[in-house]
C-alpha atoms as one frame of an Amber mdcrd trajectory, in Angstrom:
protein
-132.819 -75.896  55.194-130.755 -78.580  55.506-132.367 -82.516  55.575-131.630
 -85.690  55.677-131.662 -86.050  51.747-128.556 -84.237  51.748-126.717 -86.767
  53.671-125.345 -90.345  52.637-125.608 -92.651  55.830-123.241 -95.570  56.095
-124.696 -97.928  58.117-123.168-101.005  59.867-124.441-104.135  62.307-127.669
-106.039  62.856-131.244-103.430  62.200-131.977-104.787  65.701-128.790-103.207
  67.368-128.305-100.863  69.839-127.985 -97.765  67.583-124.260 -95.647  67.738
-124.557 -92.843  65.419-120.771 -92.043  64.911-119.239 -88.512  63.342-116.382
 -87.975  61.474-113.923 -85.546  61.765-112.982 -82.311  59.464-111.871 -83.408
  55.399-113.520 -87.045  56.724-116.099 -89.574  55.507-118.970 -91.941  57.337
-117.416 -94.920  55.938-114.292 -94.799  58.170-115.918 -95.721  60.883-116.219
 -99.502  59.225-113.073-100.906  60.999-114.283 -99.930  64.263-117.936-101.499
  63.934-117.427-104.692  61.954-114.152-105.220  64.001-114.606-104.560  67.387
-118.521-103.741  67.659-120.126-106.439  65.409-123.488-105.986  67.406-123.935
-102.682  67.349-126.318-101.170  64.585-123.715 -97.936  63.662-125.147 -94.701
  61.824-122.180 -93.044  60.439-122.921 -90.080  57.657-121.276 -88.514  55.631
-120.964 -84.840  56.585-122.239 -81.898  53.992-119.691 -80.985  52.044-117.841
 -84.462  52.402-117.708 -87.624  50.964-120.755 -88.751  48.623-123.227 -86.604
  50.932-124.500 -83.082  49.160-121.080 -80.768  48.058-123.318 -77.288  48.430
-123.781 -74.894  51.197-124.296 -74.081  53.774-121.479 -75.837  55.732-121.951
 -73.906  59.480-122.626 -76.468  62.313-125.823 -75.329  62.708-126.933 -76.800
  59.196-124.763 -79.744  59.968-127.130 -81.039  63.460-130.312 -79.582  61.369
-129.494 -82.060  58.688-128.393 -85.165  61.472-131.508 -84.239  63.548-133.487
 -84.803  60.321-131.434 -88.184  59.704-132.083 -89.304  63.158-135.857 -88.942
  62.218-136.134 -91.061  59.417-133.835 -93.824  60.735-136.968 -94.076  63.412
-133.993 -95.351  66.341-133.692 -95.418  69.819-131.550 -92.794  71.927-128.293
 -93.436  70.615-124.578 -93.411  71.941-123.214 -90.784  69.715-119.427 -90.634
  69.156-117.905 -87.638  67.692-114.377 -87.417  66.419-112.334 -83.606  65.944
-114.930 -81.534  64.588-117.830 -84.209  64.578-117.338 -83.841  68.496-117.828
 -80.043  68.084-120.938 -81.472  66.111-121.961 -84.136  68.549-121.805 -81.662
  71.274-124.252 -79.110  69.224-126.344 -81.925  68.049-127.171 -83.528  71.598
-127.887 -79.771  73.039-130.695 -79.587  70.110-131.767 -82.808  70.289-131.376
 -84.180  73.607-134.456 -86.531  74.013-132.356 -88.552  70.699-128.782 -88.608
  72.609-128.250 -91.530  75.738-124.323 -90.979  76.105-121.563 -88.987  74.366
-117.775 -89.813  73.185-115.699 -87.123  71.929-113.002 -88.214  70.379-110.042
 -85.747  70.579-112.900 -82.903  69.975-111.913 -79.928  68.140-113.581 -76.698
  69.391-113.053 -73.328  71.182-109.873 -72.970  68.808-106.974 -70.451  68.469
-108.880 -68.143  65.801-105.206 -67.538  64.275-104.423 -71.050  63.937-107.645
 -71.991  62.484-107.014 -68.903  59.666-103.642 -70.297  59.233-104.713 -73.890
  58.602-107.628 -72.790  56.711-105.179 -70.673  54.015-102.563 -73.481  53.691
-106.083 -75.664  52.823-106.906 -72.872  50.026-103.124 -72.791  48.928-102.499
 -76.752  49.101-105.900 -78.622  48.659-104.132 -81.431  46.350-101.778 -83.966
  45.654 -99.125 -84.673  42.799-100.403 -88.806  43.282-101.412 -91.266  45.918
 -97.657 -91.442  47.186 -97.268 -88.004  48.238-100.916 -88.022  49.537 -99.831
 -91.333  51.641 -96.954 -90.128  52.750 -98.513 -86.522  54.597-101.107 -88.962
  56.204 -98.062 -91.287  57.741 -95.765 -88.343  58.748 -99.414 -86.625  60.266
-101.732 -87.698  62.533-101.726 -91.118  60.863 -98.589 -91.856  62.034 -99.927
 -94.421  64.347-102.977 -96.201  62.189-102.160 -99.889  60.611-101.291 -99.581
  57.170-104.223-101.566  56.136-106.691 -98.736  57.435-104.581 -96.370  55.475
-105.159 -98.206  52.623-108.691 -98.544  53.054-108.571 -94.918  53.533-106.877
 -93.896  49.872-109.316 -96.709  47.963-112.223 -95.106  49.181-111.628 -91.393
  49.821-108.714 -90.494  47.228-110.040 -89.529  43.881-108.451 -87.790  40.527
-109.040 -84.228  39.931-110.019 -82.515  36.776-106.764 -80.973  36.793-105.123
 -84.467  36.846-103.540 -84.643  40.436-105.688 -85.803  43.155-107.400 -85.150
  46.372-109.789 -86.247  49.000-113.163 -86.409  48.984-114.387 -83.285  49.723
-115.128 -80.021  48.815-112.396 -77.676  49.826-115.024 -74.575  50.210-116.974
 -76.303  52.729-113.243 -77.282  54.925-112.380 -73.660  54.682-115.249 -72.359
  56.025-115.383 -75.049  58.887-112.633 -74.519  59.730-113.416 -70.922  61.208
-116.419 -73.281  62.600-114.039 -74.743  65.041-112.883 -71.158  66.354-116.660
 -70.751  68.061-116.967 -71.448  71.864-117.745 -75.001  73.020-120.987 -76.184
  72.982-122.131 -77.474  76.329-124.149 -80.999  76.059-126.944 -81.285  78.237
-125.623 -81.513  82.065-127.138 -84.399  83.174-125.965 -86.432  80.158-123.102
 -89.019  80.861-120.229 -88.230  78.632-116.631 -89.720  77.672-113.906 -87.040
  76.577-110.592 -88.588  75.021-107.671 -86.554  74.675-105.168 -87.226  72.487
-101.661 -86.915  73.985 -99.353 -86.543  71.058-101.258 -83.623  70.090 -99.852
 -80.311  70.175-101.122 -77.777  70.411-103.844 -80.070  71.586-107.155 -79.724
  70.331-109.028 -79.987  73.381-107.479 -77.232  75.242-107.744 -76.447  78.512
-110.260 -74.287  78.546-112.789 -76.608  76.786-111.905 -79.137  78.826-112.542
 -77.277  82.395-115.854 -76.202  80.529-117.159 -79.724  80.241-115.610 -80.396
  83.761-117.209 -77.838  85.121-120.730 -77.961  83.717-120.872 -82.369  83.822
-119.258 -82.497  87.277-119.476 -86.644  87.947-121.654 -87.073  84.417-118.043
 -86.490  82.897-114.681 -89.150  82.381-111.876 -87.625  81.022-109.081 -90.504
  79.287-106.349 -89.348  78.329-104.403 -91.389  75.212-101.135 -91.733  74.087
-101.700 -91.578  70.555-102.296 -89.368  67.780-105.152 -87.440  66.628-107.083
 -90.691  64.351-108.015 -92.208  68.253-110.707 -94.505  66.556-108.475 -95.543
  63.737-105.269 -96.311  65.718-107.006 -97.616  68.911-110.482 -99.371  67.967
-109.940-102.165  70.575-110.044 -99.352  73.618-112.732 -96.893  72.127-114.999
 -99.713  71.489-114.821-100.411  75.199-115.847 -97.361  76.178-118.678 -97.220
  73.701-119.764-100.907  74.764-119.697 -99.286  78.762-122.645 -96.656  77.875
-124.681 -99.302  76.089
C-alpha cells in the first residue's frame, strides 16, 4: 500500500500557518509550487509533495490515482494539520478531486487549476505513445525551448529557469530529461481518461479554466458535472492564459486561495 514514506513533501511558510496542501500536475514536482508561496502567500504554511513516480518521491509502482490519495491521505496524517485549502493543478486536480471525496473531514475548500480529467481516451493514448517514443532531450536548449513554444509560453523566464535547475537532470544515455519516471507518466496518463471525480457537494470549490487551451482540458462535460453536483458551492474563472495558471499568474491564484482561508 502506498504511505507517506513514499512521498517527499516540500514544505513552505510559518509551522503556525493556515495549511494549503498544493498538487502538481502530470511529469511535475512539489517544489514548483515555491514561487507561488514565498511570493505571493508568505503566511501560508504550504504542503506541496512530490507525486509517486515524480521528482525525489518513490520511482516504483503503482502509479493509479487511487495509490496516489492513499499515499496523500497518509501524508496528511503525519503532518497532524488542520482542514486544508487544497489546490490541484492538471492531473493533481483529478487527484485533489479523488483525495477530498476519500478524505473529506481533511479538505475545507478546493482549487483546480485547469484540471485534467474525463479525457478523450484517444488523445490520452496518443500523448501517452509520443511520451514512450520521445521521453528525452538532446540538452537543456532543446528541452527549454518545447517548454517556451508549450504551455510555458506565458511563465517569466526566471520560473523557467528555476524549473530546468531543479527538475532537468542527465540521463545514463547522456541526453537529458525531467524528473520523472516515464513508466509512471504513461500509465497516468490513461489515469486522466477515467470519469471525474465528484468532491463532496457541500464543499466550496474554485474551478479555473485555462483559455488558451485547446482542446481544453476541462471539457464541457466535466465542467457541467461539477456545476451540476456543487450548484452555488461552485465559481467557475475563466483565464486567459496557458495551461501553467499558477506559474504564469501567482498574483490572481493566490487571491483566490487567500478568499477560502
Amino acid at each position: 500500500m502506498a504511505g507517506v514514506s513514499d512521498l517527499t513533501v516540500h514544505r513552505f511558510g510559518p509551522v503556525d500557518g493556515p495549511p494549503v496542501l498544493a498538487l502538481h500536475g502530470l511529469t511535475g514536482h512539489g517544489r514548483r509550487w515555491r514561487h507561488l508561496a514565498d511570493g505571493h502567500l508568505p503566511k501560508v504554511r504550504m504542503i506541496a509533495p512530490d507525486l509517486r513516480g515524480h521528482g525525489h518521491s518513490t520511482w516504483g509502482p503503482p502509479w493509479g490515482i487511487a495509490d496516489q490519495v492513499e499515499a496523500l491521505a497518509s501524508m496528511l496524517t503525519a503532518e497532524n494539520v488542520d482542514p486544508v485549502v487544497l489546490v490541484g493543478h492538471s492531473y493533481g486536480g483529478a487527484v485533489a478531486l479523488h483525495l477530498a471525496a476519500r478524505v473529506p473531514e481533511r479538505v475545507r475548500a478546493l482549487v483546480l487549476l485547469d484540471p485534467a480529467m474525463g479525457l478523450d481516451p484517444a488523445r490520452m493514448l496518443e500523448i501517452a505513445d509520443l511520451t514512450v517514443r520521445y521521453p528525452d532531450y538532446t540538452d537543456a536548449a532543446e528541452a527549454r525551448s518545447e517548454k517556451v513554444h508549450g504551455a510555458w509560453a506565458d511563465v517569466a523566464d526566471e520560473v523557467l529557469d528555476e524549473e530546468i535547475a531543479e527538475h532537468l537532470i542527465r540521463l545514463d544515455n547522456g541526453r537529458v530529461g525531467w524528473r520523472y519516471a516515464v513508466p509512471a507518466v504513461v500509465a497516468s496518463w490513461g489515469e486522466l481518461a477515467r470519469p471525474v471525480a465528484l468532491p463532496p457537494a457541500d464543499l466550496p470549490t474554485v474551478l479555473v479554466q485555462a483559455m488558451r487551451v485547446q482542446p481544453p482540458y476541462v471539457t464541457p462535460a466535466v465542467r457541467a458535472a461539477l456545476t451540476e453536483h456543487l450548484g452555488d458551492r461552485l465559481t467557475v474563472i475563466e483565464m486567459d492564459v496557458d495551461h501553467m495558471v499558477a506559474s504564469s499568474r501567482p498574483a490572481e491564484v493566490a487571491a483566490l486561495v487567500e478568499k477560502l482561508l
